[in-house]
N, C-alpha and C positions, 0 to 999 in steps of 0.2 A: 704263591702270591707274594712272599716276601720274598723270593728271587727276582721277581719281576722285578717290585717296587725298588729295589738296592738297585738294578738295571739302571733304572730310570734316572733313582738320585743322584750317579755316576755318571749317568751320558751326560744332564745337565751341569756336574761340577765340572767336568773336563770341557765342553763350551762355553761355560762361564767362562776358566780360568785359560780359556783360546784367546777370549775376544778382547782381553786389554792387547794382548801378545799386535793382534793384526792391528789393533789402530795404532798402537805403538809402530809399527814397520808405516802405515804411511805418514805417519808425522814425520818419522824419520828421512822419507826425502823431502828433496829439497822444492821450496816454496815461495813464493812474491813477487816482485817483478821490479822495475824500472826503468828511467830512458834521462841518457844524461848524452855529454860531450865526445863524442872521441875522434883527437885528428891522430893522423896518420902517414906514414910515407908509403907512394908507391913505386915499384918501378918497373914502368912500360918497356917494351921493347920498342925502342927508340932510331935501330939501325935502319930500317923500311923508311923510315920520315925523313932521317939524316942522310938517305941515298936521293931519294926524293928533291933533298936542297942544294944540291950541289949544283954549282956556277949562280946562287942567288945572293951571296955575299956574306951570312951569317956563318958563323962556329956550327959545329955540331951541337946536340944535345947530348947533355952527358948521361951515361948509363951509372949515374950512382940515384935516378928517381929524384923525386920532387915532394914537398908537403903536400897533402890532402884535410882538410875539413870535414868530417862528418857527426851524424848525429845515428846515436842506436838505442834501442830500447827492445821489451820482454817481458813476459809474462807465462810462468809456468800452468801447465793444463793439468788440473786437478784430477780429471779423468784417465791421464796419462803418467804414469808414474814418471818421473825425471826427464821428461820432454817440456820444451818451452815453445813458444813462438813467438813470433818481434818482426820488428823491421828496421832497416839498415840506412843511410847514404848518404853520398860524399863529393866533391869535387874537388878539383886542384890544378893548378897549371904549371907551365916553368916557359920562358920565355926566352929566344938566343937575339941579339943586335949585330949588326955587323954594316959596314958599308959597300959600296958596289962602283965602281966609274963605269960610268958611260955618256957614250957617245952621242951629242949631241947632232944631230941633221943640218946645215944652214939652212934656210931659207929666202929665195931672193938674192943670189948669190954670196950670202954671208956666209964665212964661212965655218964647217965644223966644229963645236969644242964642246971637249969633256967637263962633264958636271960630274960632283961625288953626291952620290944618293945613300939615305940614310936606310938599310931595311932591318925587319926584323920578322922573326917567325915567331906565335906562339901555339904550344904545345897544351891540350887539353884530355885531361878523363871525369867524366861522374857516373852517377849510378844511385840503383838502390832498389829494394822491393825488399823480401819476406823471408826472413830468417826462418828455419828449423832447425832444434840441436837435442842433443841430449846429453846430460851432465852425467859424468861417470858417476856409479854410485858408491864404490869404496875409495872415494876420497870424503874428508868431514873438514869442516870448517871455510873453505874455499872451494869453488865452482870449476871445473873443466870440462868445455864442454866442446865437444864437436858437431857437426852439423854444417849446415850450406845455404847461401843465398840462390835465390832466383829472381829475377825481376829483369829491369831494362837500364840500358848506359846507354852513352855518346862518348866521339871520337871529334875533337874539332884542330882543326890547324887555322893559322890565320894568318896570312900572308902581308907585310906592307913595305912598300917604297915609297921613297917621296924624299926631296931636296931641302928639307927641314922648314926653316920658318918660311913662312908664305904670308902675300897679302889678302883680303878679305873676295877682294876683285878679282884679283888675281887666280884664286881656289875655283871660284865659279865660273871663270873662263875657260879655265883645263876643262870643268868638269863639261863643258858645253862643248869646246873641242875634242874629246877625249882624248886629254893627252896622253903621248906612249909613254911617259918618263915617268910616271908617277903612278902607280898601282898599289891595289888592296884587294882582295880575295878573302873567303873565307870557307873550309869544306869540313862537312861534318857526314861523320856515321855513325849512325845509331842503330843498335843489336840487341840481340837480348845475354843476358847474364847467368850464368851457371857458377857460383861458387864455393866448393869445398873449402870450410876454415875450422881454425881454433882457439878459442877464447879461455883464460882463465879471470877469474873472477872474484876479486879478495876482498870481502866487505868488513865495513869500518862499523860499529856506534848500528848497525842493521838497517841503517837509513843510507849510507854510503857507501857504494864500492868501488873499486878501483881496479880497471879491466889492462890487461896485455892479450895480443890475440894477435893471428894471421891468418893468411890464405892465400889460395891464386885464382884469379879471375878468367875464366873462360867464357869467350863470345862466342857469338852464333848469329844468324840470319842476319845478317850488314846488309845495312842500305846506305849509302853515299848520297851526299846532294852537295849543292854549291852553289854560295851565295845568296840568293833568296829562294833556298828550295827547289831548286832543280835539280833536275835526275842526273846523276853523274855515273857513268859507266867506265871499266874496265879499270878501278883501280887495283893495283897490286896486293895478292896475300897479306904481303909483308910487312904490312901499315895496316895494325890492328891493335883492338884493347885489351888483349892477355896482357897481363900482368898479376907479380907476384906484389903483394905490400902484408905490412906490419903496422899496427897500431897501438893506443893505449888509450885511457879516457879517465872521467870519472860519472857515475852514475845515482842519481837518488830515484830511492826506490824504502821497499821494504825487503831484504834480503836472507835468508838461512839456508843454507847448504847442509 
């Protein structure tokens, strides 16, 4: 009887003296959540668009990428040891000018002459949906966390010509004649988004952090349209929204790593 009962009084001290042990291990990861600012740069692959423009009279676009704007936030899953979830997104543009001569038609026997047309191309990405990541767990005091977005983007380009200042009568006459001189387009594809990233994460005061992070953006199933939503077929691979970008931000939240 009194082997048992010492049994007994030992299973229970060594379960006692377990149970601070485990709640201690999950206090110790990491906890709370936030959603703040973070712009960013990306850079598109630009060479497909820039092959695309050529004889339209603008520069290329440069492959040094452009700012982005977005917003991210997050919240750790209690049920998941060092797993978060959030959402992500962003947009941004970068635009090239350039001029173009051409050739006027006479009409009436008057004859031909060249006009200098103003054009320009703008260059567009956004996106956004539903982050998953999970934050290393021997690092302490700052967040690293890897993980991937999923969700949907657009691809937009936007075309214009035109002889600069115009009159009010004037605008609405082209547009009734449809004049050849003076044009504007605009083509979008929208995909969906796959992105492997990684975020470090350095809170301030546990109300503040302050994020750096990257990744690269991989699309999928493009749809092209033009203009007001029509089906546009057979654009090239090569004018797509992979890209690589880098960001940073600041977040309020409640924070411990």
């Amino acid at each position: 009887m009194n082997k048992i009962f010492a049994t007994i009084i030992l299973f229970f001290l060594i379960n006692t003296s377990a149970l601070p042990q485990e709640e201690s291990s999950f206090y110790d990861a990491p906890f709370g959540g936030g959603i703040g600012y973070t712009p960013g740069w990306i850079f598109p692959h630009v060479y497909g668009v820039n092959n695309q423009l050529k004889g339209f009279g603008v520069p290329d676009f440069q492959k040094t990428g452009f700012f982005t704007s977005g917003i991210s936030g997050f919240i750790y899953l209690g049920i998941l040891k060092n797993f978060r979830i959030g959402g992500s997104g962003f947009s941004g543009s970068v635009s090239s000018s350039g001029n173009l001569n051409e050739i006027l038609t006479g009409v009436d026997g008057a004859s031909d002459k060249i006009i200098r047309m103003n054009t320009e191309a703008v260059f567009s990405l956004s996106g956004g949906g539903v982050t998953i990541e999970y934050t290393l767990p021997f690092v302490r005091n700052f967040g690293i966390s890897v993980g991937a977005l999923i969700g949907r983007g657009s691809l937009g380009i936007e075309l214009y010509k035109n002889a600069g200042v115009m009159n009010w009568q004037n605008y609405w006459s082209n547009a009734d004649n449809h004049s050849p001189s003076n044009f504007s387009g605009t083509l979008k594809d929208d995909y969906w988004i796959f992105t492997p990233m990684l975020n470090v994460d350095i809170p301030a005061f546990h109300l503040l952090c302050f994020r750096i992070g990257g990744g690269y953006q991989i699309t999928f199933g493009d749809k092209w349209t033009y203009d007001n939503d029509q089906d546009l077929t057979g654009a090239p691979s090569s004018v797509n929204g992979n890209s690589f970008y880098v960001q940073a931000g600041v977040l309020i939240g409640i924070f411990s790593f």
